[in-house]
C-alpha positions as CSV (number, residue, x, y, z in Angstrom):
1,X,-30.2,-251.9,-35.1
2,X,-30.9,-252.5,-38.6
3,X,-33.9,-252.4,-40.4
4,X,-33.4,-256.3,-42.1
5,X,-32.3,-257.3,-38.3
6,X,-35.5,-255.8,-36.6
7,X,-38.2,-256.8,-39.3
8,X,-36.8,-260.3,-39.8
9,X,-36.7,-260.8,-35.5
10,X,-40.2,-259.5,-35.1
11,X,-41.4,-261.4,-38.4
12,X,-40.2,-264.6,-37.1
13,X,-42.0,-263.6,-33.6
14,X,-45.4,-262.2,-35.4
15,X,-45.5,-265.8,-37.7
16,X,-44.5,-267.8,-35.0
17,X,-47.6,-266.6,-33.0
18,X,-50.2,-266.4,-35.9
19,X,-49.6,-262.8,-35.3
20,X,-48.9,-262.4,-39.3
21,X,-51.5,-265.7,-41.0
22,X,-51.8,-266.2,-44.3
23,X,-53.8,-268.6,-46.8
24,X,-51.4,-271.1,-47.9
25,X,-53.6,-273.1,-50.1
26,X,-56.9,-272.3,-52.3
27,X,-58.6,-274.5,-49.4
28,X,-58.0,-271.9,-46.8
29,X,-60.4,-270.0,-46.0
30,X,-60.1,-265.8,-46.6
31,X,-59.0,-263.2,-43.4
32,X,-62.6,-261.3,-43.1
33,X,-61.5,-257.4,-42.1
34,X,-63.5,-255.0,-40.0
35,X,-64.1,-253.4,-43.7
36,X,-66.4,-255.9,-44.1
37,X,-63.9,-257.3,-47.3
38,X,-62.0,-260.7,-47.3
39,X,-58.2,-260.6,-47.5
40,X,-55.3,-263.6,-48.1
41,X,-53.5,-262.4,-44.7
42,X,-54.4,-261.0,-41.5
43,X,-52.0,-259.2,-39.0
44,X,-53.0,-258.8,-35.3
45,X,-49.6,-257.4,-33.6
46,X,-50.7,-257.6,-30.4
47,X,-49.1,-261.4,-30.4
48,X,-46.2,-260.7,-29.8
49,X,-46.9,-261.2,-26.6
50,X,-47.9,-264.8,-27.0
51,X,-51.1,-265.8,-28.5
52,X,-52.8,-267.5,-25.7
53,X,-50.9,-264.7,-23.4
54,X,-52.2,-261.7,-25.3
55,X,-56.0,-262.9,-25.4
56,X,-55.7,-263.8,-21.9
57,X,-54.0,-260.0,-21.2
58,X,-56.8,-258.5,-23.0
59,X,-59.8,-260.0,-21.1
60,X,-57.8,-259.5,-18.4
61,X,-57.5,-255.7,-18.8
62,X,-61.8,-255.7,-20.4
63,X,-62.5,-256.7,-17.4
64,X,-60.5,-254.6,-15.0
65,X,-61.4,-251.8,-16.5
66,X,-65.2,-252.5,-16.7
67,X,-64.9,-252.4,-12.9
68,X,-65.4,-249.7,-10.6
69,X,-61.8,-249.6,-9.0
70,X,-60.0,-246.7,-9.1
71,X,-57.8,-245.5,-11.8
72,X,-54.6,-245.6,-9.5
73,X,-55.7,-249.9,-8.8
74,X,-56.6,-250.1,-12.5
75,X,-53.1,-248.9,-13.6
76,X,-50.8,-250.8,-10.7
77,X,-52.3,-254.1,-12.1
78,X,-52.5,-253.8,-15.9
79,X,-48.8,-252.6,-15.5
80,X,-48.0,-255.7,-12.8
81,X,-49.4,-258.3,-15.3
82,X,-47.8,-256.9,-18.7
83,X,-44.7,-256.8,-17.4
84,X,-44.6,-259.7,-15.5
85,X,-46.0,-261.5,-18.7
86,X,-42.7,-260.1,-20.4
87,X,-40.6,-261.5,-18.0
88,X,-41.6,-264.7,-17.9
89,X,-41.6,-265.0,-22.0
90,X,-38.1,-264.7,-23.3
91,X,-39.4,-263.5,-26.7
92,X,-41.5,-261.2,-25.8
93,X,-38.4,-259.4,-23.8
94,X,-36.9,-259.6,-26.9
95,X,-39.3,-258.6,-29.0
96,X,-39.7,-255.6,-26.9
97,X,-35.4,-255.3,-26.9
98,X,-35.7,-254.9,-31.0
99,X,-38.4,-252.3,-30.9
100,X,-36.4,-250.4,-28.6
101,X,-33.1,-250.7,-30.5
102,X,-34.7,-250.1,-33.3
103,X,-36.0,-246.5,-32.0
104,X,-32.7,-245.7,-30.3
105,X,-30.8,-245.8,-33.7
106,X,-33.5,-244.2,-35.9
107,X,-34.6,-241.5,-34.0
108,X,-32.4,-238.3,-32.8
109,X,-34.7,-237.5,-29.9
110,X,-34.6,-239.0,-26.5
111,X,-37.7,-239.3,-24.8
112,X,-38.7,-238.5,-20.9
113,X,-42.2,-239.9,-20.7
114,X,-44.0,-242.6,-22.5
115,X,-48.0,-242.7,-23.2
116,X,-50.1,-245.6,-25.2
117,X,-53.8,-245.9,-25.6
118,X,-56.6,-248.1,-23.7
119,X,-55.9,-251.2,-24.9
120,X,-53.6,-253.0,-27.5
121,X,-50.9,-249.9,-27.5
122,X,-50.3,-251.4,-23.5
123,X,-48.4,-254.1,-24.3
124,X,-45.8,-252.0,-25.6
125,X,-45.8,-248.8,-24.0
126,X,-45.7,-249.6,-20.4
127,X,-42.6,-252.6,-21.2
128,X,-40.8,-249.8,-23.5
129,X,-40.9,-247.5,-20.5
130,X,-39.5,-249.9,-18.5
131,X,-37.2,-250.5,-20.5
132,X,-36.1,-246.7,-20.9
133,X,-36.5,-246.4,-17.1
134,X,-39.2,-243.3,-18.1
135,X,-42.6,-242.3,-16.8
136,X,-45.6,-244.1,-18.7
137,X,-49.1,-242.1,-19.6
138,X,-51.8,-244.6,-19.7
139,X,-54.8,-242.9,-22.0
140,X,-58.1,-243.8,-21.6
141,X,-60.7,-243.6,-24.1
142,X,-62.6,-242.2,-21.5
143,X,-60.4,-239.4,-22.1
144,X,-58.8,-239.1,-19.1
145,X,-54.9,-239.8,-18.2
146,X,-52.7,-241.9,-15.4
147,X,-49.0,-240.9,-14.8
148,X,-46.7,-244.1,-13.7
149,X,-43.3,-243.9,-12.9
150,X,-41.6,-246.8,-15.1
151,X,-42.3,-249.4,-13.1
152,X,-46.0,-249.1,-13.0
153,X,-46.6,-247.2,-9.6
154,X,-48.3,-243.7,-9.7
155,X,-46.5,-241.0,-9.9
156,X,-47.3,-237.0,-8.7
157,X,-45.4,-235.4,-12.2
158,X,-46.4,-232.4,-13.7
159,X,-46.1,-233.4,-17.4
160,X,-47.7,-229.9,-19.0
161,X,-44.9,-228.9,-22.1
162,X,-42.9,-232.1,-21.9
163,X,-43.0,-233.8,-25.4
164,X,-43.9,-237.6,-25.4
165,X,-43.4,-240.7,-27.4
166,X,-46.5,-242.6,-28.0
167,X,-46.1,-246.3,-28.4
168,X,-48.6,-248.7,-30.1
169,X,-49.2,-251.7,-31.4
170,X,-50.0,-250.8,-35.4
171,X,-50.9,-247.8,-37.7
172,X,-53.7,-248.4,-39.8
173,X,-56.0,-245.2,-40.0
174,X,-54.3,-243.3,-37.5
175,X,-58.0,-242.5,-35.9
176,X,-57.3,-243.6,-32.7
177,X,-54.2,-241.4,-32.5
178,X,-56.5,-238.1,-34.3
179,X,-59.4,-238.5,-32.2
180,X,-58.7,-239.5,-28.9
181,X,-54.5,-239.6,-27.8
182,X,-53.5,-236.2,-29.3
183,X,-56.3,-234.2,-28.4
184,X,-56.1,-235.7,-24.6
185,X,-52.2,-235.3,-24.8
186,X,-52.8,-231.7,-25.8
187,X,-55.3,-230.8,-23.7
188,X,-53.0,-232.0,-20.6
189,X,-50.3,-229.3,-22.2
190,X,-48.4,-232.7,-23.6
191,X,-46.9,-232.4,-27.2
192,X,-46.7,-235.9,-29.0
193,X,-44.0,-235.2,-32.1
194,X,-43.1,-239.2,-32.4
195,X,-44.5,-242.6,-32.2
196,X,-43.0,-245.5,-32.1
197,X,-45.4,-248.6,-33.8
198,X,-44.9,-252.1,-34.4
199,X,-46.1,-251.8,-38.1
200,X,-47.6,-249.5,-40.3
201,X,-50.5,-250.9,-42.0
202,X,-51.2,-248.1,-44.4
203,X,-49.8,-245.1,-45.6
204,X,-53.2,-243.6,-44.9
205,X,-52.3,-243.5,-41.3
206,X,-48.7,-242.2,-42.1
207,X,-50.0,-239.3,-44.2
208,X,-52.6,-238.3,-41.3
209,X,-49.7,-238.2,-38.7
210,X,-47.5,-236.4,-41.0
211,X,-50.6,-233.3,-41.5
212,X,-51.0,-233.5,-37.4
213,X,-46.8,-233.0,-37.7
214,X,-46.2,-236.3,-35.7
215,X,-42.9,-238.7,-37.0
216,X,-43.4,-242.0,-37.2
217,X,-40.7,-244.7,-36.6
218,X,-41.5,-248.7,-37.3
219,X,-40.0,-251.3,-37.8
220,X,-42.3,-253.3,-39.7
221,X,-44.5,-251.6,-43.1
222,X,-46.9,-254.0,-43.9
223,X,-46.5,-253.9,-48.4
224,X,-45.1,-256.2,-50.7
225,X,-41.7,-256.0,-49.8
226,X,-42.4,-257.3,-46.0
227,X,-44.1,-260.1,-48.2
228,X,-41.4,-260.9,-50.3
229,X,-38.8,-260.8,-47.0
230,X,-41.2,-263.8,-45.3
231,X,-40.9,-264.8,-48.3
232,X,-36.8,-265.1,-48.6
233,X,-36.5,-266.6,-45.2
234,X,-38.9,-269.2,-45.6
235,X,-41.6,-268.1,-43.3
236,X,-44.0,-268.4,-45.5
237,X,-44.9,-270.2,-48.9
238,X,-44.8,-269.0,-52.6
239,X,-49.0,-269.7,-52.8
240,X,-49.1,-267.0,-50.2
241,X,-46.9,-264.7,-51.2
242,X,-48.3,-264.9,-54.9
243,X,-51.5,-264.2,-53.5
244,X,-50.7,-261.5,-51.7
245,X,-49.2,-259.8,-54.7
246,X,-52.5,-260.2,-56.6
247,X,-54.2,-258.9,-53.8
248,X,-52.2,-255.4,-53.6
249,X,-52.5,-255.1,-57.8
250,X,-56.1,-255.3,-57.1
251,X,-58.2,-256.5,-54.2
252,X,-61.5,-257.3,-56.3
253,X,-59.4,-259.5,-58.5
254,X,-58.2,-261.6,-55.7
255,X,-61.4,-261.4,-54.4
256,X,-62.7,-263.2,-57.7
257,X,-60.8,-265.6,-58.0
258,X,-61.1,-266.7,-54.4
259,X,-64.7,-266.3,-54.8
260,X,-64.5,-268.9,-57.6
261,X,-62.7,-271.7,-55.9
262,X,-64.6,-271.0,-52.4
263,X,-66.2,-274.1,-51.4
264,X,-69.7,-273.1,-50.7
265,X,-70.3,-276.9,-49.6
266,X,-68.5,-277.3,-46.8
267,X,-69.9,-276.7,-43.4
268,X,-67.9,-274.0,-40.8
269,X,-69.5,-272.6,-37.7
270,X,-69.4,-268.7,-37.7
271,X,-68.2,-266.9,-35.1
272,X,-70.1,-263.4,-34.5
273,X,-67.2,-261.5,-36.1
274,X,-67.3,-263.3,-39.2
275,X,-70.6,-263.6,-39.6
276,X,-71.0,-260.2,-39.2
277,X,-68.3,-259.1,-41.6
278,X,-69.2,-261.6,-44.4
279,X,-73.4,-260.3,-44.1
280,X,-71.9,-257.0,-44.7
281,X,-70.1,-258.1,-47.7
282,X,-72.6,-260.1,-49.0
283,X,-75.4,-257.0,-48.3
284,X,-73.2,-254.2,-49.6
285,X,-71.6,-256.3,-52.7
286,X,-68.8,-254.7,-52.3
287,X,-66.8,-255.4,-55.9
288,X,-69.8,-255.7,-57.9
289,X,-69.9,-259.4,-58.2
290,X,-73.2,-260.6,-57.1
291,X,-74.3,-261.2,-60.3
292,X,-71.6,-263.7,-61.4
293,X,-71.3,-265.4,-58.0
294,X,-75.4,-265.6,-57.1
295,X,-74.4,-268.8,-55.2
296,X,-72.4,-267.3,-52.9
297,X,-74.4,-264.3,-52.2
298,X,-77.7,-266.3,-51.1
């Protein structure tokens, strides 16, 4: 599969799903990230499962795993309920088709077992497996391991020197992968050498893969030129993607300007996320521009 044919199917899915928002008009308020800096987009990958499906899956899965069931139950249902949530949504079987494609024809390696990380990296790994008909390693930030055959049912495998492709959801940092999957992969005698991701955020996250000698293969690379593809196809406007351009030549420029036409008057209720992320912003003064905005920083 191509790289235009994957990123346009799994743009359309991503936009379709709010998975990929962006501003499209001064009036629209800015995407607050966990940096604790506003942005003119937000991307939340995890959607391509459905929007109201993936925040169901996800309290779904909180709250399974909060309980005191065994690993073995935990692992039969969170498998049951992703893949039966891909069944029953054409797009998300297709979605999941296209990453796998996409891997088959980019990658010279064939994989025997499959692993993703407690939570997001679920909703691909254990469908991809299924796909592949291959064992599935569910890692758990815990820092233990499960072992499912492809279907989701426990499997007795010894896994120690078999090399595994971990499948997530995004690549931002890369810290999840540094800090928890490899060294619990490698501490079970696993090698991880590939991942396949949705998108890659930042080449941060590429570079630290590439000095832990890991390959990464996505579909998606979340710059300007992912931008100016929405763009092409009409999935989103030319406020937006202008924006967005501003915002990669410089994010404290964009963030000036938005600061400037922010509406300071008009009344939103805060959820605890935002608030939190805007205090930080507004504490920290991130871009140095307190002092010309002292409105907004009250």
């Amino acid at each position: 599969m191509s790289n235009m044919d994957a990123s346009r199917m799994l743009l359309e899915r991503l936009i379709d799903t709010k998975g990929l928002a962006v501003r499209t008009n001064q009036h629209d308020d800015a995407f607050w990230y966990t940096s604790g800096r506003p942005g003119p987009y937000y991307i939340n990958t995890q959607n391509i499962a459905g929007a109201h499906a993936a925040k169901h899956l996800l309290t779904q899965i909180t709250n399974l795993l909060k309980e005191t069931e065994s690993r073995e139950r935990q692992v039969i249902e969170i498998a049951a309920m992703i893949n039966q949530t891909v069944q029953d949504d054409p797009s998300y079987l297709k979605s999941i088709d296209t990453l796998v494609d996409y891997y088959l024809s980019h990658s010279s390696t064939r994989p025997s077992i499959i692993s993703g990380g407690e939570r997001r990296d679920w909703f691909f790994s254990i469908p991809v497996a299924a796909r592949l008909g291959i064992p599935h390693i569910f890692l758990f930030k815990s820092g233990d391991l499960f072992v499912t055959d492809h279907e989701g049912k426990p499997l007795d495998l010894a896994i120690k020197d078999m090399e595994v492709l971990h499948v997530s959801d995004i690549i931002n940092q890369a810290s999840s992968y540094v800090n928890r999957w490899i060294p619990i992969l490698s501490k079970a005698g696993v090698s991880l050498t590939e991942t396949l991701t949705v998108a890659v955020r930042s080449q941060v996250g590429r570079d630290s893969l590439a000095r832990s000698h890991v390959h990464v293969v996505a579909p998606l690379s979340v710059d300007p030129s992912l931008f100016k593809q929405a763009l092409d196809l009409e999935l989103i406007p030319t406020y937006a993607y202008n924006e967005i351009i501003q915002f990669y030549d410089s994010p404290r420029e964009w963030t000036r300007r938005y600061l400037s036409e922010v509406n300071l008057e008009q009344s939103e209720v805060l959820d605890p996320v935002k608030r939190e992320r805007l205090s930080f912003f507004k504490e920290n003064d991130i871009y140095h521009l307190k002092e010309e905005f002292p409105r907004f920083f009250q």
